[in-house]
DRENTOR-829826 format. One record per atom (N, C-alpha, C, CB): residue in three letters; x, y, z. Coordinates in steps of 0.02 Angstrom, whole numbers, padded with zeros to 5 digits, always signed. Glycine has a CB too. Layout:
<recs>
ALAXYZ
...
</recs>
This chain:
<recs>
UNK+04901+04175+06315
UNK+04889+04232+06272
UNK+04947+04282+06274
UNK+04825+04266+06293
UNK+04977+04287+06333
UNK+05032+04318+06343
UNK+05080+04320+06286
UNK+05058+04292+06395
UNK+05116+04254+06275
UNK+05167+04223+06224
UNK+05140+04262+06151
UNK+05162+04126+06223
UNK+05064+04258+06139
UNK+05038+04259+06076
UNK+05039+04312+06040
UNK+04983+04243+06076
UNK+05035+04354+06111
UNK+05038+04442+06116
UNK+05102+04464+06085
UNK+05038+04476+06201
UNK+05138+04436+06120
UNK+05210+04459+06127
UNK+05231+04444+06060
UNK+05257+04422+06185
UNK+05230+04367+06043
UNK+05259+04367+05949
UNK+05231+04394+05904
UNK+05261+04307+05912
UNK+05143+04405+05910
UNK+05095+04451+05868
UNK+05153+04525+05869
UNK+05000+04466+05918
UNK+05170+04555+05930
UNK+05198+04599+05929
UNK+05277+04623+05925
UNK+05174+04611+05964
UNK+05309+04552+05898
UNK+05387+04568+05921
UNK+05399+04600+05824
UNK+05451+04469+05959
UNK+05428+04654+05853
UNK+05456+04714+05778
UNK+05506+04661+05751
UNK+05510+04810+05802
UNK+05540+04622+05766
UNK+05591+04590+05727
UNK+05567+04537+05663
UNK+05634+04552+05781
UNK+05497+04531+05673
UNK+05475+04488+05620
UNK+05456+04532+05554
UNK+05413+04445+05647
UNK+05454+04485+05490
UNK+05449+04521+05440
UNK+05382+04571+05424
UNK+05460+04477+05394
UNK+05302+04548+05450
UNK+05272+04552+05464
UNK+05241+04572+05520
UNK+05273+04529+05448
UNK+05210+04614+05542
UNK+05204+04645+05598
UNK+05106+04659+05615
UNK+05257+04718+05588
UNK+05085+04629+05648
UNK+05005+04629+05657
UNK+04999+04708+05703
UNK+04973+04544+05712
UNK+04964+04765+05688
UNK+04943+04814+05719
UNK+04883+04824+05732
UNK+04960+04856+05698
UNK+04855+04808+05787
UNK+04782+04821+05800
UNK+04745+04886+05811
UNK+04768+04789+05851
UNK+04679+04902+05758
UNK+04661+04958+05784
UNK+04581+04958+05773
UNK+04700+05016+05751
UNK+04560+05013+05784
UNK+04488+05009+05792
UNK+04454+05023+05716
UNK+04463+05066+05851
UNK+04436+04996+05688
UNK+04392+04990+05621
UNK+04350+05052+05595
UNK+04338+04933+05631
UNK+04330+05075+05663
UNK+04308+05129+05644
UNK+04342+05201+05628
UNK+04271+05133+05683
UNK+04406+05199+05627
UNK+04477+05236+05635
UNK+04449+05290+05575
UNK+04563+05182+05616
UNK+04455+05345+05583
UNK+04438+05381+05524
UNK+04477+05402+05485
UNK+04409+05424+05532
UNK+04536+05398+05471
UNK+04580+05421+05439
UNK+04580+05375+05384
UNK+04638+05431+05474
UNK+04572+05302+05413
UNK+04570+05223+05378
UNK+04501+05219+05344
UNK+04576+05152+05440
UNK+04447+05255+05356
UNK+04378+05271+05321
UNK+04394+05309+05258
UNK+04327+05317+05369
UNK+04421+05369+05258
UNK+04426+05418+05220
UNK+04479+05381+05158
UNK+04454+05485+05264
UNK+04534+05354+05172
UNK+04560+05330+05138
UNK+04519+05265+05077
UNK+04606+05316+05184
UNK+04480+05229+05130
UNK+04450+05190+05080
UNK+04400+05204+05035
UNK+04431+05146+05103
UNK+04375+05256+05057
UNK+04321+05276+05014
UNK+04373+05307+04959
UNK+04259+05333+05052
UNK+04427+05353+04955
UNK+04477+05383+04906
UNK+04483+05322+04859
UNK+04554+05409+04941
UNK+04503+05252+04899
UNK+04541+05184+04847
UNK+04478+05186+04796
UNK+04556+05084+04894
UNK+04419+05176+04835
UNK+04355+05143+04822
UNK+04335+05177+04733
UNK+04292+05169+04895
UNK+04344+05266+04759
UNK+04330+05292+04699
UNK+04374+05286+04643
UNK+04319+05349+04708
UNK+04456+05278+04641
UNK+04492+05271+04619
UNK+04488+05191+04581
UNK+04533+05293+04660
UNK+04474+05139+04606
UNK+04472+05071+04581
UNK+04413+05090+04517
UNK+04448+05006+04648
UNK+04338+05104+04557
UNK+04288+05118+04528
UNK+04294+05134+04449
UNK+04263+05165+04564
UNK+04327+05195+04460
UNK+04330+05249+04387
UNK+04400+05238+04369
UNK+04315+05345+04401
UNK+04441+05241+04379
UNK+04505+05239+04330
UNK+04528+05125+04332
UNK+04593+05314+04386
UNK+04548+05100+04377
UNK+04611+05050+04366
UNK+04555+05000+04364
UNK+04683+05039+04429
UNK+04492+04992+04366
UNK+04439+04934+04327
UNK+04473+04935+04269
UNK+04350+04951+04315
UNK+04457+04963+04223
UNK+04461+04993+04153
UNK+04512+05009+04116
UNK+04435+05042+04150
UNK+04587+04991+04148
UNK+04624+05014+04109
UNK+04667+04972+04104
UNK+04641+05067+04118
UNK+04719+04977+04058
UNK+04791+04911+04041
UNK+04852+04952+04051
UNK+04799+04873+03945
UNK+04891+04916+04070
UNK+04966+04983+04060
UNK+05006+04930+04054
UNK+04997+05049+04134
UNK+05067+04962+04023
UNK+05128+04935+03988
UNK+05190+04908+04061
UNK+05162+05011+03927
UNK+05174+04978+04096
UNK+05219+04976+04138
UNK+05198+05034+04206
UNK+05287+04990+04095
UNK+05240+05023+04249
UNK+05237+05035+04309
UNK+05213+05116+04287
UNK+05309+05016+04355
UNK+05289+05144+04262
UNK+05295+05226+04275
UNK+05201+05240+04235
UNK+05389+05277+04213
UNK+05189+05196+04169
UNK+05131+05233+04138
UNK+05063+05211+04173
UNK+05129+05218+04059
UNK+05076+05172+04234
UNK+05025+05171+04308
UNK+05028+05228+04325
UNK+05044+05128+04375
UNK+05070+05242+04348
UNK+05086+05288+04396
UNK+05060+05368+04373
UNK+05167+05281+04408
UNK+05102+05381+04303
UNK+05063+05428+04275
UNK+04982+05425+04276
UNK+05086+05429+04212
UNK+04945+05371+04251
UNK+04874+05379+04233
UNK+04837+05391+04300
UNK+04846+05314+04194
UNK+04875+05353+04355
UNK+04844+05386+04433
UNK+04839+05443+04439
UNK+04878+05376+04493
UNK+04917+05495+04439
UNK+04944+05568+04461
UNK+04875+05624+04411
UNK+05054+05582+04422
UNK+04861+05590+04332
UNK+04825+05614+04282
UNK+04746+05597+04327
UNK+04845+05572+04199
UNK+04732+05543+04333
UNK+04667+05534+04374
UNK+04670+05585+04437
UNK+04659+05452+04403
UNK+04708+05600+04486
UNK+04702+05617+04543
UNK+04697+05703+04520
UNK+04763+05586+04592
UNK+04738+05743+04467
UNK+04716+05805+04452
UNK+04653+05811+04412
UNK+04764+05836+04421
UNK+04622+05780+04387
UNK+04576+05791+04353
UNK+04499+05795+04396
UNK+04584+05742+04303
UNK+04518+05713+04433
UNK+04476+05713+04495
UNK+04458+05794+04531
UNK+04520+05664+04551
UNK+04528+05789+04574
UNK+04522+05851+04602
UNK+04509+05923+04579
UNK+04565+05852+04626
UNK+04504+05941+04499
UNK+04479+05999+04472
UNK+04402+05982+04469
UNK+04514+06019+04401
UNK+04387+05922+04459
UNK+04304+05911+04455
UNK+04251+05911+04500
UNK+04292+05859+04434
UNK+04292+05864+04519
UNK+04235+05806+04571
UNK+04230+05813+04646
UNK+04259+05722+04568
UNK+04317+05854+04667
UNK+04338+05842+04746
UNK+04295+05867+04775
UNK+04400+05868+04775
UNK+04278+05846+04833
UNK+04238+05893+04903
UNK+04248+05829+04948
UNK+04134+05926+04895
UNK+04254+05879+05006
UNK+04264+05826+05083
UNK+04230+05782+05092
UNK+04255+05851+05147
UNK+04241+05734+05129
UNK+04220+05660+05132
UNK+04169+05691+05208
UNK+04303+05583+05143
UNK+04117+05666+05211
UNK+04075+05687+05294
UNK+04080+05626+05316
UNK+03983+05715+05302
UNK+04097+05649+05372
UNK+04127+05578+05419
UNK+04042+05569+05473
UNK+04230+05609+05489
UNK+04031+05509+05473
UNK+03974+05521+05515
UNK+03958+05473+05572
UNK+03919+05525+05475
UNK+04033+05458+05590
UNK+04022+05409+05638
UNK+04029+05446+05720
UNK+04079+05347+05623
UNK+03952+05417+05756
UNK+03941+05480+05806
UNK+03954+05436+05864
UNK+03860+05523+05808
UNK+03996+05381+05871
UNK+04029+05349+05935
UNK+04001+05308+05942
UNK+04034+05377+05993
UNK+04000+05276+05995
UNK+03959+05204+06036
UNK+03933+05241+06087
UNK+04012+05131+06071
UNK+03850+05212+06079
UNK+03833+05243+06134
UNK+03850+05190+06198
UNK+03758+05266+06126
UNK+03853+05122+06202
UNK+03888+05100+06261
UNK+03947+05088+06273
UNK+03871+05058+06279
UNK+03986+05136+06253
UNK+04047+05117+06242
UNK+04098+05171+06307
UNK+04062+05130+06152
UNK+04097+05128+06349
UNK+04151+05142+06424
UNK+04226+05165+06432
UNK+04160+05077+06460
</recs>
């Protein structure tokens, strides 16, 4: 396992495996953001090109945020057997 560790972890590869805990909340908050974003805007839409992606996101993300925004409640209250 040693060896497995070590190439899982050597930075020189193109690819790089980082292990973390699932329950990571920063990595919560974010998916729920993709989640709503897939949902309501990029199901539904076609674009020509990159930049007029990019715009219809920046246009989704202010509109969002004049409407809809409020904090995400995080409600994960630990492991209770967790050592």
């Amino acid at each position: 396992m040693d060896s497995r560790a070590d190439f899982l972890s050597d930075e020189s590869h193109r690819i790089r495996f980082v292990y973390i805990p699932k329950h990571t909340s920063c990595l919560n908050q974010i998916e729920c953001w993709f989640s709503i974003l897939v949902r309501r805007l990029l199901k539904r839409i076609t674009v020509r090109s990159t930049e007029e992606l990019s715009q219809k996101i920046l246009n989704f993300i202010d509109y969002f945020n004049q409407h809809f925004a409020k904090p995400f409640v995080w409600k994960f209250k630990g492991f209770k057997d967790h050592k």
